[in-house]
C-alpha positions in Angstrom: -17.7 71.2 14.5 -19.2 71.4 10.8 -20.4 68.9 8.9 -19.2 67.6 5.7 -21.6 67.9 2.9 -23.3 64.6 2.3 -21.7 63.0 -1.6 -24.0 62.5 -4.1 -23.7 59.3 -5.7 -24.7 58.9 -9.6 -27.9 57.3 -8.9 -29.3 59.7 -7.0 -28.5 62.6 -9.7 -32.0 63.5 -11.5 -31.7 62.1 -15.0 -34.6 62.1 -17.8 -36.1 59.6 -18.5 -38.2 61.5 -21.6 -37.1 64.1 -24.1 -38.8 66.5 -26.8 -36.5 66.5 -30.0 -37.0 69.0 -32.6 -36.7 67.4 -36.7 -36.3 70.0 -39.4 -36.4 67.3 -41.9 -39.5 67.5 -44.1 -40.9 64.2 -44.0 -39.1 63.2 -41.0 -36.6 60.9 -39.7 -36.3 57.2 -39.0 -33.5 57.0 -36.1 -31.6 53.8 -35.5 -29.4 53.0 -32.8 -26.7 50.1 -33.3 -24.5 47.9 -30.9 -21.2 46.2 -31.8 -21.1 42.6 -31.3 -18.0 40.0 -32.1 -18.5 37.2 -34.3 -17.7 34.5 -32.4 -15.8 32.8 -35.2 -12.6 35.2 -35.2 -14.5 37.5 -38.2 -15.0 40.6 -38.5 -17.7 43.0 -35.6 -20.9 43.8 -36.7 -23.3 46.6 -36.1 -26.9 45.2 -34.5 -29.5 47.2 -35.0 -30.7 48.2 -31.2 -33.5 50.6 -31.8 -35.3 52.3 -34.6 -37.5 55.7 -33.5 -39.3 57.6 -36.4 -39.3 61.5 -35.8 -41.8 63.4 -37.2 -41.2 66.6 -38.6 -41.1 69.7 -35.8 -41.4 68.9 -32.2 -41.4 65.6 -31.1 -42.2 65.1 -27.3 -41.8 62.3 -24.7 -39.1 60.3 -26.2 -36.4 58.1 -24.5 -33.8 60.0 -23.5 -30.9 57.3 -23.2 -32.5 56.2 -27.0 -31.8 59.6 -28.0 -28.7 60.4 -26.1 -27.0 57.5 -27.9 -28.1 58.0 -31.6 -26.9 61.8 -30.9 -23.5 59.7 -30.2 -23.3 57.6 -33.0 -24.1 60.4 -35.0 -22.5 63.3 -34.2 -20.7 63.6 -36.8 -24.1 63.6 -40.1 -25.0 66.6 -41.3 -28.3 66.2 -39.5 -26.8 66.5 -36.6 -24.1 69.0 -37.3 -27.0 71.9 -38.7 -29.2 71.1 -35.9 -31.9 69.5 -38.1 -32.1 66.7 -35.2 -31.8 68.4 -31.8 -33.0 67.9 -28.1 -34.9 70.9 -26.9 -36.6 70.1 -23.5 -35.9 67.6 -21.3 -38.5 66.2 -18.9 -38.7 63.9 -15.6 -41.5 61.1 -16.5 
């Protein structure tokens, strides 16, 4: 009688922890990440800023990849983004 294939389950899927993104912005980039929040009187939401990251210009190793992965989000849409002036090119395991 075969086996059946053992399931992976999500946490035990390799994910980086680190990536190297590539800037072709002369000068560089400062990258902020934002999360929405309620005002707990009824008003409006507001964006908190969650994490700010300076890119250099070029290659840019060993940076967070969940920090990168959700600025790429909330982003994805700027010109940077849409030319490719911000993009991940390696991915690595540290």
């Amino acid at each position: 009688m075969a086996r059946k294939p053992k399931k992976t389950t999500a946490a035990e899927i390799a994910v980086p922890k680190t990536v190297t993104v590539h800037c072709g912005v002369e000068g560089g980039l400062m990258l902020r990440s934002f999360t929405m929040h309620d005002d707990g009187d009824g008003g409006e939401p507001r964006a908190i800023a969650t994490g700010v990251l300076t890119l250099a210009y070029g290659s840019n190793p060993d940076l967070d990849a969940a920090f990168i992965a959700a600025w790429l989000n909330q982003n994805a849409d700027s010109d940077v983004v849409k030319n490719g002036l911000v993009s991940v090119l390696s991915e690595g395991n540290s």
